[in-house]
C-alpha positions in Angstrom: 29.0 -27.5 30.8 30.8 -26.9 27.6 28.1 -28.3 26.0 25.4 -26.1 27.1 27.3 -22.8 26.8 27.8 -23.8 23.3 24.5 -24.5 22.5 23.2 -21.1 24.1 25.7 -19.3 22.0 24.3 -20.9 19.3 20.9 -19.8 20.1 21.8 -16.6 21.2 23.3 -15.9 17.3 20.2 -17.8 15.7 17.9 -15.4 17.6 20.0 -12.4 16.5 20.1 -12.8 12.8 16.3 -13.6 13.2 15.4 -9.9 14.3 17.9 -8.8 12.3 16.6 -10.4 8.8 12.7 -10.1 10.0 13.5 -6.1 11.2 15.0 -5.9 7.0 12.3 -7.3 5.6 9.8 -5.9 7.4 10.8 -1.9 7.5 8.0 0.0 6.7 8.6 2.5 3.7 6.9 6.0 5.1 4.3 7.9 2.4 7.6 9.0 -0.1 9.2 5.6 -0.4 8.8 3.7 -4.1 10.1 0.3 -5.8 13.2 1.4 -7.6 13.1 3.3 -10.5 10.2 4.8 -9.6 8.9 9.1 -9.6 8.5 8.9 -6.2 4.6 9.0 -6.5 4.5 4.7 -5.8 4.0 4.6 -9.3 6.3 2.9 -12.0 6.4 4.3 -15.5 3.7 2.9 -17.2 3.0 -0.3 -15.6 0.3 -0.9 -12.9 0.6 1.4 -10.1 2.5 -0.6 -7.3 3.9 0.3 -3.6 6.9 -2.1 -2.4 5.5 -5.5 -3.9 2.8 -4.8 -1.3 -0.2 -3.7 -3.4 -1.2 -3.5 -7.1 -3.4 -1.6 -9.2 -4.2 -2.8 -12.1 -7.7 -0.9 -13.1 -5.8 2.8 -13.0 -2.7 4.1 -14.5 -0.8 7.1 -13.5 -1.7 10.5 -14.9 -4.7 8.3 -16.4 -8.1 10.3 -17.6 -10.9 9.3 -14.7 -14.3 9.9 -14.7 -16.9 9.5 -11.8 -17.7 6.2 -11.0 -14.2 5.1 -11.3 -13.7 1.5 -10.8 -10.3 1.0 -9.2 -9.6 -2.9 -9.2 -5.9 -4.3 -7.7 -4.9 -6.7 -5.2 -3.0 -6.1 -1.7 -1.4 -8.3 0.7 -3.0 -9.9 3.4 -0.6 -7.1 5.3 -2.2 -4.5 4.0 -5.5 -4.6 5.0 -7.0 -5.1 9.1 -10.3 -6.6 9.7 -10.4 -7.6 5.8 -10.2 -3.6 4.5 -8.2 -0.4 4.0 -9.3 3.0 3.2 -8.8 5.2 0.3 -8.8 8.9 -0.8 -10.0 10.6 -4.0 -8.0 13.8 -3.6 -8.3 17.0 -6.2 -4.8 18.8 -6.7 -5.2 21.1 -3.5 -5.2 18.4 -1.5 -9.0 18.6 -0.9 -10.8 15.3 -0.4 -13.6 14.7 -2.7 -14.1 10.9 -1.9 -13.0 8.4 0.9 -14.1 5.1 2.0 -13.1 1.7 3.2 -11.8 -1.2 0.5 -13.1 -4.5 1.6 -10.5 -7.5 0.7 -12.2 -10.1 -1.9 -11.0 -13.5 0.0 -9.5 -14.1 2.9 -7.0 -11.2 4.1 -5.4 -13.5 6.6 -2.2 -14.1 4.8 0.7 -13.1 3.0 -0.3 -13.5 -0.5 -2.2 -11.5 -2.7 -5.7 -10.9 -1.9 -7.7 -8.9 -4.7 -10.0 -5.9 -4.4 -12.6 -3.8 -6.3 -14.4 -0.8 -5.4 -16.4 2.3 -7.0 -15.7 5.8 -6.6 -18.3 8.2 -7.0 -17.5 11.6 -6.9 -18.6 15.3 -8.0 -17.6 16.5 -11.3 -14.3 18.2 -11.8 -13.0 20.8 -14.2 -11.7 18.9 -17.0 -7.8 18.4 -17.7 -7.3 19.1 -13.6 -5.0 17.2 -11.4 -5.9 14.6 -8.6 -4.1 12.0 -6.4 -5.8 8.6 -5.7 -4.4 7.4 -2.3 -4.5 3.4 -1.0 -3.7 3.3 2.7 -1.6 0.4 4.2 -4.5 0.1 7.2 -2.9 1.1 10.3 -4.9 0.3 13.6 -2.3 1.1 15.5 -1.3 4.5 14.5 2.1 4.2 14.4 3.8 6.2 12.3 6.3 3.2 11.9 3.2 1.4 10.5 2.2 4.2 7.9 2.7 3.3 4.1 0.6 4.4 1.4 0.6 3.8 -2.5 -0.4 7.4 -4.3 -1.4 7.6 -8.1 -1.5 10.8 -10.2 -4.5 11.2 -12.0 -6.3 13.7 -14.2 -9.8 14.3 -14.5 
């Protein structure tokens, strides 16, 4: 009897730390939340755009000169995209969207590894020297707000 009470206290503890490390690891960082050292846009200094080791731009730096089409290459976990995409927003500096669309995945999304992207943005001129906001949503079927996370990069047109 001994036996088995210390072998569901065992379990009982095992189980614990398991939600307890998974519930860490897994906390979703809501729209304002960066890697460290970071402005608080998802962007770090002036390496590739990046949002909590989860996704990676590589084609766009912030505050970068754009021009329509912009080509915005990168790579995601398989986490961030559902059925094999995520959607984006070309945004001008009120806020008002001037492009939006899915990003298909480029290999098999099913995992937790890296799985690289490419897409074009086509979009009506903007005054030059104005501000915009390219945003990469974490795909959220669910709409959870738990679920939401979002990588944001500062451009200029």
């Amino acid at each position: 009897m001994k036996m088995i009470g210390g072998i569901v206290v065992v379990l009982v503890v095992l189980v614990g730390a398991y939600l307890f490390l998974t519930n860490k690891v897994q906390a979703p960082v809501i729209n304002g939340g960066t890697n460290s050292g970071s402005d608080n846009t998802g962007t770090v200094g002036t390496k590739d755009p990046s949002k909590d080791d989860l996704i990676v731009v590589t084609s766009v730096k912030a505050n970068q000169k754009v021009s329509s089409p912009l080509t915005v290459q990168g790579k995601a976990r398989g986490s961030w995209y559902f059925e094999a995409s995520f959607p984006y927003e070309l945004k001008d500096a009120e806020g008002h969207v001037l492009a939006q669309g899915p990003v298909e995945a480029q290999g098999d999304w099913m995992t937790a590894e890296y799985v690289p992207f490419t897409f074009i943005i086509n979009y009506a001129p903007q005054p030059a020297g104005s501000k915009g906001t390219l945003v990469l949503h974490k795909d959220n079927p669910s709409g959870l707000p738990e679920n939401e996370n979002q990588l944001e990069i500062p451009i200029t047109f």
